[in-house]
C-alpha positions as CSV (number, residue, x, y, z in Angstrom):
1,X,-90.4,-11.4,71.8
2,X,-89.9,-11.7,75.2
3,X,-88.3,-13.9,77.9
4,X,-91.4,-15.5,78.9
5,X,-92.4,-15.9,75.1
6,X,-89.1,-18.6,74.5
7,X,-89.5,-20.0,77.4
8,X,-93.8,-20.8,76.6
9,X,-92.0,-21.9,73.1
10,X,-89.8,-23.9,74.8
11,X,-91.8,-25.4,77.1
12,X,-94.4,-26.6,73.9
13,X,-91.6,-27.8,71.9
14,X,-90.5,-30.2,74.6
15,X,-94.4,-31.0,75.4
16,X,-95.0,-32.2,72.1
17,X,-91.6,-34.2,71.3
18,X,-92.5,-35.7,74.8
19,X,-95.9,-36.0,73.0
20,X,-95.0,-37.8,70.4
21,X,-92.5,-40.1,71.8
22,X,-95.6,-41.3,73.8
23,X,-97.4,-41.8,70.8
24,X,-94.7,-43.5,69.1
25,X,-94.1,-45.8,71.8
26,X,-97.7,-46.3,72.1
27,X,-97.9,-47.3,68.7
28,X,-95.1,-49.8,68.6
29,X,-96.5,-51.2,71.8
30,X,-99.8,-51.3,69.8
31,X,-98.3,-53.1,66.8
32,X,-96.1,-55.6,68.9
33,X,-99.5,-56.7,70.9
34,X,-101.6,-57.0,67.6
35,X,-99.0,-59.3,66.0
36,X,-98.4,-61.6,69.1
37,X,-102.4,-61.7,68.8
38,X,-102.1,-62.5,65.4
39,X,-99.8,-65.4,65.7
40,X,-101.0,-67.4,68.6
41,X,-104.9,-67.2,66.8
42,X,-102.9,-68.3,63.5
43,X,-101.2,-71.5,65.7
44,X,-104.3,-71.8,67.7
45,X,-106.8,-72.4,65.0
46,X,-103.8,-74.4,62.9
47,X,-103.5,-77.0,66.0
48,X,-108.2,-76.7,66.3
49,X,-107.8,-77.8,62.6
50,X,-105.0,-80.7,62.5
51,X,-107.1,-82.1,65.9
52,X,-110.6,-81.7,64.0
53,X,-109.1,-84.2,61.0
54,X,-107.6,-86.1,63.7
55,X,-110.7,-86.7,65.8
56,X,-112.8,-87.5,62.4
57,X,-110.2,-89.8,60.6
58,X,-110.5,-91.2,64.2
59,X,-114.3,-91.4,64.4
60,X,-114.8,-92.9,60.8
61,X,-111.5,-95.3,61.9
62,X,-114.0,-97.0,64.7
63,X,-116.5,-97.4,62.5
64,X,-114.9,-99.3,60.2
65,X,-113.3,-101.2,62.9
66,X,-116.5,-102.4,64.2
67,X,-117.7,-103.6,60.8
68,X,-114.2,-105.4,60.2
69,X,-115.0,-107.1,63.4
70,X,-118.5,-108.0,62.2
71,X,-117.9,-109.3,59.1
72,X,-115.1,-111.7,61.3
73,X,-117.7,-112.9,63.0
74,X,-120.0,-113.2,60.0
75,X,-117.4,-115.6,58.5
76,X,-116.3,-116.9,61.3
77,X,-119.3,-118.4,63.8
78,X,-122.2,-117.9,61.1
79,X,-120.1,-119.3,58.1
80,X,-121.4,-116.7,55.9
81,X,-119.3,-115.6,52.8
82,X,-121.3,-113.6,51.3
83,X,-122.0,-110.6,54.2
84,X,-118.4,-111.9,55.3
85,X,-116.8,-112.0,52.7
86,X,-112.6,-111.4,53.0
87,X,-112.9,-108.8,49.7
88,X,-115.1,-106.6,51.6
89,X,-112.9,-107.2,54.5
90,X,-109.9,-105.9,52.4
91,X,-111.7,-102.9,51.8
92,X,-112.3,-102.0,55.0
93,X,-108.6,-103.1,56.2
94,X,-107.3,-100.6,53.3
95,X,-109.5,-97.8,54.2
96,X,-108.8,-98.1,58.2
97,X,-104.8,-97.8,56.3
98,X,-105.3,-95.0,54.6
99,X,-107.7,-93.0,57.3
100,X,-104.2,-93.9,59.7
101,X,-102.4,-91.8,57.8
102,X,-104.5,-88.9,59.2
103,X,-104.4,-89.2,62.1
104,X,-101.0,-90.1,64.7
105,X,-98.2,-92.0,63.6
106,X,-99.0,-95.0,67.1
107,X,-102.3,-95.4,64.8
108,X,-100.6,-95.3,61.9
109,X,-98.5,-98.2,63.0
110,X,-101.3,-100.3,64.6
111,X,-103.3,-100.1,61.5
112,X,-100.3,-101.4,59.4
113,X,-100.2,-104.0,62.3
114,X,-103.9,-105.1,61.7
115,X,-103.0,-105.1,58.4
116,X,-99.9,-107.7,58.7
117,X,-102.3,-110.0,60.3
118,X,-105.4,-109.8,58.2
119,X,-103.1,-110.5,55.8
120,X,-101.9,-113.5,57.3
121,X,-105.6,-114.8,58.5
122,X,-108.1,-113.7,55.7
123,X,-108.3,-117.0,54.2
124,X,-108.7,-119.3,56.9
125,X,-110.9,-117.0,59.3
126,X,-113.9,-119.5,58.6
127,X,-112.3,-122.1,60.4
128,X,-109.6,-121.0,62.2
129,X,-110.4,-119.8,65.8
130,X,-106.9,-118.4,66.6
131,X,-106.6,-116.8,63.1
132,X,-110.1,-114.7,64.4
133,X,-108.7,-114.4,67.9
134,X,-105.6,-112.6,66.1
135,X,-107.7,-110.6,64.0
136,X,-110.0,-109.4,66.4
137,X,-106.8,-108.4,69.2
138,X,-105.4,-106.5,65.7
139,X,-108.9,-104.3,65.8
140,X,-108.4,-104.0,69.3
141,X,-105.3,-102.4,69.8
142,X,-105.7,-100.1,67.1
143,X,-109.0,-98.7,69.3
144,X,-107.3,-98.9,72.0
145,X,-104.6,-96.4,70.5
146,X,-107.2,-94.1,69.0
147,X,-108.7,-94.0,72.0
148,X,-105.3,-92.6,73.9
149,X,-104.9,-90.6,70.7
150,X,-108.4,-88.7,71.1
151,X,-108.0,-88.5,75.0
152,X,-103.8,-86.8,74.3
153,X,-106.1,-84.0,71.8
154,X,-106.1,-80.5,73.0
């Protein structure tokens, strides 16, 4: 072998090991980027998610707020027990409670509000104009605060 011969060998040998560190730090570079990927779609579709039960719980929240408010009215101006009647208005107080809970902990506490003074005013909301008036600003600020809530969403 010749002088030229160990320094070609040489000269590969250090071509590839330069080679190959590339590779490897290609591949850790690689691995690195597909993780960080990873994680933020993992967080990203985990916050889509918790804001998708949010903005329903929210949704189905209004609905039964306008009824609530309906049936107040029902009992209140038409003097009609029977489509106003306070049982079905428990219901809907209890299920505006327990859709709360899925969403934000402000709606949470509005709907626990609303449900302090329905509890106060069922009874006498066929006569009892202030009892309505309290009723109705009860329904109100908790759509008010879904309202911020669904605006706050990402």
């Amino acid at each position: 072998m010749s002088f030229i011969d160990e320094n070609r060998n040489t000269d590969m040998g250090s071509q590839f090991k330069t080679k190959f560190q590339f590779y490897q730090i290609t591949l850790i570079f690689s691995i690195l980027f597909s993780l960080l990927g990873f994680s933020y779609n993992v967080w990203r579709m985990e916050v889509s998610e918790q804001n998708n039960t949010i903005r329903t719980a929210s949704f189905e929240m209004l609905v039964e707020l306008s009824s609530l408010e309906q049936l107040v009215y029902i009992a209140h101006y038409d003097k009609d027990l029977t489509e106003g009647s306070p049982r079905k208005g428990w219901v809907k107080v209890g299920l505006i409670g327990d859709l709360s809970v899925l969403t934000d902990p402000s709606i949470e506490k509005k709907s626990a509000n609303l449900t302090a003074v329905w509890t106060d005013a069922w009874n006498v909301i066929e006569q009892d104009n202030a009892a309505v008036d309290r009723v109705v600003e009860g329904i109100d600020s908790v759509r008010e605060e879904i309202k911020r809530v669904l605006k706050a969403l990402d």
